[in-house]
C-alpha positions as CSV (number, residue, x, y, z in Angstrom):
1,X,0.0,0.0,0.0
2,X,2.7,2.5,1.2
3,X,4.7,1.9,-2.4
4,X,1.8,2.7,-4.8
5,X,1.1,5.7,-2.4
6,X,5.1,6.7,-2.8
7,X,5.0,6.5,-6.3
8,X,2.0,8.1,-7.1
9,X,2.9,11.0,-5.1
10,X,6.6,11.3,-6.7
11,X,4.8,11.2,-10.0
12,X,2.0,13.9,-9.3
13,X,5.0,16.6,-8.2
14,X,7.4,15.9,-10.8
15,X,5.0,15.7,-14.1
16,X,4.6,19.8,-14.2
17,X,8.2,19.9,-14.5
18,X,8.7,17.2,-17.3
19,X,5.7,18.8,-19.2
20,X,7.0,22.2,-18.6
21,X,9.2,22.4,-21.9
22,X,10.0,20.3,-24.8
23,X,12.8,20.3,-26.9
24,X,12.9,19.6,-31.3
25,X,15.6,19.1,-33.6
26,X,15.3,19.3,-37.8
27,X,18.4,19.0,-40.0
28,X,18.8,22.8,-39.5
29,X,17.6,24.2,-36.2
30,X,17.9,23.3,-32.7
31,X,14.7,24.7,-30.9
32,X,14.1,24.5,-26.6
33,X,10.6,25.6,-26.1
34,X,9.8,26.4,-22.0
35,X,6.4,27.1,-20.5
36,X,6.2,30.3,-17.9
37,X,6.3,28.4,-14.2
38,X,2.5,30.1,-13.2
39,X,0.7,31.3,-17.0
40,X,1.6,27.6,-18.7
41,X,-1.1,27.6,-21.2
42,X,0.1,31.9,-21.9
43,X,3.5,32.4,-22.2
44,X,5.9,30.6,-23.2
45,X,9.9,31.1,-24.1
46,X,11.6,29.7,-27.4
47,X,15.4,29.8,-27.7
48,X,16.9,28.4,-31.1
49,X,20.2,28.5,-33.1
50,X,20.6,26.9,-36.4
51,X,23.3,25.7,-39.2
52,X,24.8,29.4,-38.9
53,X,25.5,29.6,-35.2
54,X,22.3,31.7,-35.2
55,X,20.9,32.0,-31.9
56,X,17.0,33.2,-31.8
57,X,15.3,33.8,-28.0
58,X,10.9,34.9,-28.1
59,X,8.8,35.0,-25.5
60,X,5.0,34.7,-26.9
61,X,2.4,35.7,-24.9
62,X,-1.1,37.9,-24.7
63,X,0.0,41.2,-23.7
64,X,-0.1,44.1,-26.4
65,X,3.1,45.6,-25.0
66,X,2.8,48.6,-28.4
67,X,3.0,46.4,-30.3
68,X,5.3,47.3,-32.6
69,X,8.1,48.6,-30.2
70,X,11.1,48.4,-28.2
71,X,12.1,47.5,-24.8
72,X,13.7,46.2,-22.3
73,X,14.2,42.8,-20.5
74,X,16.2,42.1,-17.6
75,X,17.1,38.6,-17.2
76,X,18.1,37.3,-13.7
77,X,19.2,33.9,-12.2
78,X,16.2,32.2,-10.2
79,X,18.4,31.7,-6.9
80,X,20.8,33.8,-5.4
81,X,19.5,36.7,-7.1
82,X,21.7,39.3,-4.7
83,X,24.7,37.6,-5.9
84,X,24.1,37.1,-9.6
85,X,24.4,40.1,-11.8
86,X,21.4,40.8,-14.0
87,X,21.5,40.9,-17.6
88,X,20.1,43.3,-20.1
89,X,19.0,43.6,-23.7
90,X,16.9,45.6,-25.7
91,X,14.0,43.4,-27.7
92,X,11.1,44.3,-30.2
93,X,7.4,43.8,-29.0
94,X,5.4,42.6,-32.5
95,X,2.5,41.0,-33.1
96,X,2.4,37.7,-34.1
97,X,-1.1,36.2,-35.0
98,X,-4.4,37.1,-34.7
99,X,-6.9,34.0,-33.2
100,X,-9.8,35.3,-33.4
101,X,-11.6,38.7,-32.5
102,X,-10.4,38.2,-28.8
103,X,-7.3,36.3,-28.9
104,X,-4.0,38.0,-30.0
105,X,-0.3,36.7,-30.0
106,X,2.4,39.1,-29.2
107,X,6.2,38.1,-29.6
108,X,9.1,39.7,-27.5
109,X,12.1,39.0,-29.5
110,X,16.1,40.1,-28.2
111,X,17.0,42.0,-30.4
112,X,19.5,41.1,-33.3
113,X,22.8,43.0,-32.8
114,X,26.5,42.8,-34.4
115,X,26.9,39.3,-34.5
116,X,23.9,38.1,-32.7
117,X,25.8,38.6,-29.4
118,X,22.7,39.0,-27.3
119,X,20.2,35.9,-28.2
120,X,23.2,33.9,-27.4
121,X,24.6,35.9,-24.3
122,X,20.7,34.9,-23.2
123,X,21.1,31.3,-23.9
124,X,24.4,30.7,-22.0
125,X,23.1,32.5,-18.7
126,X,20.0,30.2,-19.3
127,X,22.3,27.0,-19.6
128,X,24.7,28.7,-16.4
129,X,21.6,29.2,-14.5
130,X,21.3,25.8,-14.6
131,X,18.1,26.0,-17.0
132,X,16.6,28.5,-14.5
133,X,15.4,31.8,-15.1
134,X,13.8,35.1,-14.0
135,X,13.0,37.4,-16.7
136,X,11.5,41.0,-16.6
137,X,9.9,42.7,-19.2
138,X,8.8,46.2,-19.1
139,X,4.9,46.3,-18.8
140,X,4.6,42.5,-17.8
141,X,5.0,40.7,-13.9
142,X,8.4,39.1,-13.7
143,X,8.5,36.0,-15.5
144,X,9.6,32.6,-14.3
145,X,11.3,29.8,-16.6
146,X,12.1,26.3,-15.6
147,X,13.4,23.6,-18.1
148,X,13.7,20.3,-18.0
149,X,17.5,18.9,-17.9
150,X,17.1,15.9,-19.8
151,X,15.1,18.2,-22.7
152,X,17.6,21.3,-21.9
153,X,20.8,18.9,-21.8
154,X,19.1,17.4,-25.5
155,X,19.0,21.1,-26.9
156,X,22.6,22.8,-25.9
157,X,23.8,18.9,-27.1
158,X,22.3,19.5,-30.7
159,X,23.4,23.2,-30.1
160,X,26.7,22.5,-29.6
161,X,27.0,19.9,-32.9
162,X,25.6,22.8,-35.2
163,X,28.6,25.2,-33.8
164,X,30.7,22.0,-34.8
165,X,29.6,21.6,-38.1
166,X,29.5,25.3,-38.5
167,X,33.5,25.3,-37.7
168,X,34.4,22.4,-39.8
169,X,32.5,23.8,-42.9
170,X,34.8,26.7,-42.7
């Protein structure tokens, strides 16, 4: 009795976390997609890189933020947030589909600078954060992301072969 009990107790806590991101791979892109900790089903964070060592971080959501515009996101480590410094980039607030009357998709994007130094300065405090992070966004409550290891290991894996490839082809 007390084992059934166990496990189905160890499976309701961790499930969340397993469903809380997924990871995809193609020929060409590497994608890690992450669900906000409390808003699931509303915002969620993508961070990608391809064949080019191109590095591509959105965070989709509901919120027109002036759509389109610029902004500002902070990004912070989850714990020890005193002792970790924050990060900031400037990113572009578009819209990104229309539902229906009632239902709009916005995309915060990092911005693209000289050799996309940002989207992947995001990525690698993501991965040193130990796939933990706090963002903020100007005109939204902080924001919470939480990967899974097994599907973040999978994504900075298939990262890490395209910047391989990428250096061999040259």
């Amino acid at each position: 009795m007390i084992t059934p009990l166990f496990f189905l107790t160890v499976s309701a806590f961790s499930l969340p976390l397993l469903e809380n991101s997924t990871y995809s791979q193609t020929d060409t892109h590497c994608t890690l997609t992450v669900k906000e900790e409390r808003l699931q089903d509303n915002i969620v964070l993508t961070m990608s890189t391809n064949n080019n060592n191109h590095y591509d971080v959105k965070i989709y959501h509901l919120s027109d933020l002036q759509a389109p515009s610029r902004g500002q996101l902070t990004q912070q480590a989850i714990d020890n947030i005193e002792q970790q410094e924050e990060l900031n980039y400037v990113v572009d607030h578009n819209l990104f589909k229309r539902i229906d009357n009632k239902t709009v998709i916005y995309t915060t994007t990092i911005a693209n600078d000289a050799n996309n130094i940002s989207p992947q300065q995001f990525t690698e405090a993501f991965k040193a954060h130990s796939y933990r992070t706090k963002l903020h966004i100007t005109g939204l409550n902080p924001l919470a992301f939480i990967a899974s290891q097994r599907q973040a290991d999978a994504f900075f894996r298939c990262a890490e072969q395209q910047q391989i490839a990428t250096l061999a082809k040259r």
